[in-house]
ROTIPA-835469 format. One line per field, with one value per residue (C-alpha): residue number from 1; residue in one letter; x, y, z. Coordinates in nm, 4 decimals, always signed. Layout:
<pts>
num <- (NUM,...) $
residuo <- (A,...) $
xx <- (X,...) $
yy <- (Y,...) $
zz <- (Z,...) $
</pts>
This chain:
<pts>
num <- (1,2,3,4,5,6,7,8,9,10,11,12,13,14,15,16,17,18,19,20,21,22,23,24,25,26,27,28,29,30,31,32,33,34,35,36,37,38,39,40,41,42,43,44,45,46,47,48,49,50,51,52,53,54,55,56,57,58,59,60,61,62,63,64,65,66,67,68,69,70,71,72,73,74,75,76,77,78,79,80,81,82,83,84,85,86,87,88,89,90,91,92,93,94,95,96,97,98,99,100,101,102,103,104,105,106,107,108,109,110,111,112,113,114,115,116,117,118,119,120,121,122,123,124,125,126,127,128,129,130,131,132,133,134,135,136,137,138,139,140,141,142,143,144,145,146,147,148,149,150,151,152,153,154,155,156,157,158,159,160,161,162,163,164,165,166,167,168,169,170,171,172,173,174,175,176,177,178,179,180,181,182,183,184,185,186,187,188,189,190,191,192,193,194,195,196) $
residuo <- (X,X,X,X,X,X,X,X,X,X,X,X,X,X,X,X,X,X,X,X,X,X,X,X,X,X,X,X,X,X,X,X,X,X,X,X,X,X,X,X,X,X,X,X,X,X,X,X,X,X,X,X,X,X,X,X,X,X,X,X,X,X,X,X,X,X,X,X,X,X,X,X,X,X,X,X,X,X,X,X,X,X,X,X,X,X,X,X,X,X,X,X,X,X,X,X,X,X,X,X,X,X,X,X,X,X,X,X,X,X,X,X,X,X,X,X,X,X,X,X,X,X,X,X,X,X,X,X,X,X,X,X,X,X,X,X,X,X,X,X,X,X,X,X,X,X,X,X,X,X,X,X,X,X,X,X,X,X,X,X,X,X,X,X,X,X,X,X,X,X,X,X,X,X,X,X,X,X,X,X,X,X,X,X,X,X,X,X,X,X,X,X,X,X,X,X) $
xx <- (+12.8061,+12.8958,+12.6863,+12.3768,+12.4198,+12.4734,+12.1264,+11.9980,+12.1084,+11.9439,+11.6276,+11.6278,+11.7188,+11.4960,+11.2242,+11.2359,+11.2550,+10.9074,+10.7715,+10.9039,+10.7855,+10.4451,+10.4132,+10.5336,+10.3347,+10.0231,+9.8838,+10.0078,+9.8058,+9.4926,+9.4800,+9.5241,+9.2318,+8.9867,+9.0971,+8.9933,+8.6734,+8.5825,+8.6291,+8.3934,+8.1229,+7.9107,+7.9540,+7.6087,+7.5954,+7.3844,+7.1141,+6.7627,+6.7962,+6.7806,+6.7231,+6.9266,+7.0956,+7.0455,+6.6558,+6.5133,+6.4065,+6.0494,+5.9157,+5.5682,+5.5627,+5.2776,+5.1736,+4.8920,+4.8501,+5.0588,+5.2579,+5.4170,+5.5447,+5.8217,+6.0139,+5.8605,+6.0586,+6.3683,+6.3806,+6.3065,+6.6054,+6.8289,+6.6972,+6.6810,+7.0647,+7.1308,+6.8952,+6.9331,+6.7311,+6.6358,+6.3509,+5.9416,+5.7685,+5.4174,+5.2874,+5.0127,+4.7465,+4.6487,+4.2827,+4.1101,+3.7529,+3.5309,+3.1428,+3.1398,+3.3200,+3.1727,+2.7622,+2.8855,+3.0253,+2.6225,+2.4423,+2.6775,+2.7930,+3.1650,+3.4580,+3.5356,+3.9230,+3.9181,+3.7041,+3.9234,+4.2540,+4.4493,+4.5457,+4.7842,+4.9728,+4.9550,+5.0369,+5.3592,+5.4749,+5.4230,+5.5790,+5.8710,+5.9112,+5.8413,+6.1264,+6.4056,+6.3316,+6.5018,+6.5570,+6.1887,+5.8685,+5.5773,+5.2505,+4.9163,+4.7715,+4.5403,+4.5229,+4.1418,+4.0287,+3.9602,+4.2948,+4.2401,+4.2508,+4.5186,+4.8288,+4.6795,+4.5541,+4.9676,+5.0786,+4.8901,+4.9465,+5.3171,+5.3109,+5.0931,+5.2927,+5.5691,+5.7584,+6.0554,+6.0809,+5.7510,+5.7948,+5.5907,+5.5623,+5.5687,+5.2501,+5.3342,+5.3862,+5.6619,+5.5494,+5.6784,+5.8806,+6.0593,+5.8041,+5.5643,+5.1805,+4.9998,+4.9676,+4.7015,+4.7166,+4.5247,+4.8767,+5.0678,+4.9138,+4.9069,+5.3414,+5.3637,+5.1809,+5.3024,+5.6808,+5.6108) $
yy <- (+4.4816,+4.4074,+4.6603,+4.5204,+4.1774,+4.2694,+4.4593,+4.1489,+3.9519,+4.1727,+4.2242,+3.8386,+3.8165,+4.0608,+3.9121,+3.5479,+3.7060,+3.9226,+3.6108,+3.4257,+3.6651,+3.6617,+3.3110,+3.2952,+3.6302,+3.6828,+3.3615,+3.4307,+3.7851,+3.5995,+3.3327,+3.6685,+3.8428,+3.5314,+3.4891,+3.8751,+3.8016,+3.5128,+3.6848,+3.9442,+3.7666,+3.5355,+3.1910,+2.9860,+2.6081,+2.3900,+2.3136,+2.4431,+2.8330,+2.8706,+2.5405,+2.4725,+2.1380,+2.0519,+2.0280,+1.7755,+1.8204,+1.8729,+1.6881,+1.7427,+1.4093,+1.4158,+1.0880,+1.0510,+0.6719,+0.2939,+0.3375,+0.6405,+0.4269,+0.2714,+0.5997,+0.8200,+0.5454,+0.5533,+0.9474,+0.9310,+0.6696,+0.9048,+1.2027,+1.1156,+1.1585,+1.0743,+0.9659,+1.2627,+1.4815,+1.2890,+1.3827,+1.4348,+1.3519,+1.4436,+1.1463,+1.3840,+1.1938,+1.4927,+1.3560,+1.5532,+1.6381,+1.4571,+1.4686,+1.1266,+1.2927,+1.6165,+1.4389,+1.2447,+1.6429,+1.7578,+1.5169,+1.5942,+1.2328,+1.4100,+1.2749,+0.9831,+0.8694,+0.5146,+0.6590,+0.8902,+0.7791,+0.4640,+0.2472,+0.0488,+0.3696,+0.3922,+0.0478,+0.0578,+0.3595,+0.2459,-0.1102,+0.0497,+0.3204,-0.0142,-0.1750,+0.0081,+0.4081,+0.5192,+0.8776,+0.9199,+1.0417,+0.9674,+1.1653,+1.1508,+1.4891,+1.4626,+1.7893,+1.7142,+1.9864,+2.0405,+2.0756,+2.4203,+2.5091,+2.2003,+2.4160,+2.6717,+2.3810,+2.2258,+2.5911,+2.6605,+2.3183,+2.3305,+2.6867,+2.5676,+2.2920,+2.5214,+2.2813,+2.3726,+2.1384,+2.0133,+1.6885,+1.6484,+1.3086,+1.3190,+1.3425,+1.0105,+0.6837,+0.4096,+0.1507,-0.2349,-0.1529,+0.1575,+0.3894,+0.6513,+0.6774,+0.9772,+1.0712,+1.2911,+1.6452,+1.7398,+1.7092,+1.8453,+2.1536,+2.1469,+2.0258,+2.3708,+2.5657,+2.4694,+2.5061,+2.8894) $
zz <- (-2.8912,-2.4999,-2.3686,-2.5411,-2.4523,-2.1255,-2.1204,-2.2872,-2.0146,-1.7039,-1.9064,-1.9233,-1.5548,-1.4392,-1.6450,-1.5359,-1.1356,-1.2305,-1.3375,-1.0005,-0.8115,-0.9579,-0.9297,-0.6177,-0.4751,-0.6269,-0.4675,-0.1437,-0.2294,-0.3172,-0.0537,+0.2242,+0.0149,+0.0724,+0.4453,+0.5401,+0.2782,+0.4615,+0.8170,+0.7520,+0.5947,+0.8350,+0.6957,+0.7781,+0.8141,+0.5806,+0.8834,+1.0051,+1.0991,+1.4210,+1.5720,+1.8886,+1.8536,+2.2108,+2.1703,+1.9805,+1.6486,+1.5157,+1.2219,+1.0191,+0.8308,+0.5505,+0.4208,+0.1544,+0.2752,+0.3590,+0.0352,+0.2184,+0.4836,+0.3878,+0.2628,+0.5798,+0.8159,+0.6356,+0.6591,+0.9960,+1.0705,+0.8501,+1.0861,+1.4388,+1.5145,+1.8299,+2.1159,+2.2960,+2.2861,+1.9627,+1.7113,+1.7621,+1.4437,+1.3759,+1.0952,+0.9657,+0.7378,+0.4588,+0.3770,+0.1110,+0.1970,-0.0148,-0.0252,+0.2007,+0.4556,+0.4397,+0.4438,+0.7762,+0.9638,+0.8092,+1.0450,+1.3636,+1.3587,+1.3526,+1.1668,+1.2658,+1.3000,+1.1564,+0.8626,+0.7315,+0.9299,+0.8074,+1.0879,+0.8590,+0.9216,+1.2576,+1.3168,+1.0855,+1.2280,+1.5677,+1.5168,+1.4081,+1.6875,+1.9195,+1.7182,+1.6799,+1.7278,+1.9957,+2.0224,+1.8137,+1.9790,+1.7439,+1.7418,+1.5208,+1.3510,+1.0416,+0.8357,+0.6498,+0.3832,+0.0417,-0.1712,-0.2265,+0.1136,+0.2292,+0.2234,+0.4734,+0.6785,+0.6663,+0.7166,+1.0092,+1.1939,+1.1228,+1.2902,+1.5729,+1.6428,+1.6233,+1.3551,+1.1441,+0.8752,+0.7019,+0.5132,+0.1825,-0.0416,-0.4087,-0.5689,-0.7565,-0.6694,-0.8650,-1.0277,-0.9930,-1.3326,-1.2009,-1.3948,-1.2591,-1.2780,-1.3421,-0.9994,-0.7959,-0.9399,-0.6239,-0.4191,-0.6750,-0.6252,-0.2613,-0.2377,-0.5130,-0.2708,-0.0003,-0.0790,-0.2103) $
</pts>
């Protein structure tokens, strides 16, 4: 009867200092498996790849017209960081090319910048840079085509410009009562195409 309570007891013992140990090692085990995980996997920072912070940071900002405004300035105030070397942001106007605009290129009269170009844009945009955009250097570009060929034309500037973060609106706009309208399918297609 005394020996087995006695091996009772040590199985007990040595039972409760397995479970101790585990408790107290396998963590200890895990946490040193993540470290020498983490060590040899390159970890990469949520930001643009590549971009050196010390240069300022280039913007394509596509607006579809003035009720783009408002939203383009507040990303660009969220953006610009600091004002040195600060952010250049290209405002580009995407203009679909309609049969107006296409009959004034056919007689060589050219396009013409106030009639396809909103200058409620340009003013906003440059009353607010005037106002309180420090550390933002504002440019002009207008990207005019037909929407079938308007993501090449985006592509293509944003490479020639040399540009790593293109900037699209939504292809619907809110209503007063918080609900959208149908929207232009036309950009639809071109944000979709754009983004693949």
């Amino acid at each position: 009867m005394g020996c087995g309570r006695a091996t009772s007891k040590s199985t007990a013992i040595g039972m409760i200092l397995a479970i101790f140990f585990t408790v107290l090692y396998i963590p200890s085990v895990v946490a040193q498996i993540i470290r020498r995980a983490r060590k040899k996997v390159p970890t990469h920072r949520l930001a643009l790849q590549s971009l050196d912070p010390s240069s300022e940071l280039r913007i394509l900002l596509c607006v579809h017209g003035p009720h783009n405004v408002p939203a383009s300035i507040n990303f660009m105030e969220i953006s610009k960081g600091e004002a040195d070397p600060g952010i250049l942001v290209y405002v580009t106007d995407i203009i679909e090319l309609t049969e107006e605009i296409s009959e004034t290129l056919e007689r060589g009269e050219g396009v013409h910048t106030e009639t396809v170009e909103d200058t409620e844009v340009t003013n906003a945009f440059q009353a607010h840079v005037l106002d309180s955009g420090e550390g933002i250097t504002l440019k002009r570009t207008m990207a005019l085509s037909t929407i079938n060929n308007m993501p090449q034309e985006i592509c293509i500037l944003a490479e020639d410009l040399m540009i790593p973060l293109v900037i699209l609106q939504f292809h619907r706009r809110q209503r007063q009562d918080g609900t959208f309208d149908s929207g232009n399918q036309g950009f639809r297609y071109v944000n979709r195409k754009v983004m693949s």
